[in-house]
Residue, then its C-alpha position, 0 to 999 in steps of 0.5 A: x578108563x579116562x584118556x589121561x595125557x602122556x608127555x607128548x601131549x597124545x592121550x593115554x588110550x591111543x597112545x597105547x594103540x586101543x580105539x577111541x570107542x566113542x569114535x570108532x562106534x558113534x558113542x555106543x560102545x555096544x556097536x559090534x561087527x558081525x563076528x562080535x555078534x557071533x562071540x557074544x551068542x556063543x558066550x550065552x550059549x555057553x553060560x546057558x549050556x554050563x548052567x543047565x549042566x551045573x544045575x542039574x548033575x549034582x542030582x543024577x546018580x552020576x554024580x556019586x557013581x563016577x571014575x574020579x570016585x572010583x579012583x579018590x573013594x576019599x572024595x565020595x563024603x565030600x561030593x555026596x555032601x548036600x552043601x556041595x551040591x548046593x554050590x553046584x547049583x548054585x553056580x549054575x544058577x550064577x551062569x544062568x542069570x549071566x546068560x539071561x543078562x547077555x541076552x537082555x543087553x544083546x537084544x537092547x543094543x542090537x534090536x532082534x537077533x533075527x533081522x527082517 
């Protein structure tokens, strides 16, 4: 986003009351305190949880043998379909490379997860 000027010559960004990033974190807009750091491992232990979970459940016998079958039997043909268990997969498969993504750039912004 670029600072663009307002009329009373007060850029943009601050105007509107958000930080300067190049001021506040030296220019490294990955710079977080320690409670963005906490956000951010509970996001990858999220996309990695969901991931595991989307991969793996459209195989289990509950997937066909659940309450929302039971009480929908119109929806046993298309959830049994191996198109959409496919694309359940495959979203599992999207929020595992997001994981793996935010492990990555945490540990190249922020040096080991463990300090020593």
């Amino acid at each position: 986003m670029t600072s663009k000027s307002v009329s009373n010559g007060m850029p943009l960004r601050i105007s509107l009351g958000f930080p300067d990033p190049s001021i506040e974190n030296r220019g490294n807009p990955r710079s977080r305190s320690w409670w963005g750091k906490a956000w951010t491992i509970l996001y990858i232990l999220y996309s990695l949880e969901v991931g595991s979970f989307l991969i793996f459940i459209p195989w289990f016998p509950f997937w066909d043998n659940n309450y929302l079958l039971f009480k929908c039997p119109s929806l046993r043909p298309f959830l049994a379909s191996p198109f959409v268990k496919g694309a359940v997969l495959g979203l599992g498969i999207v929020n595992l490379i997001i994981g793996l993504h935010e492990i990555v750039h945490f540990r190249k912004s922020q040096g080991n997860f463990f300090p020593q």
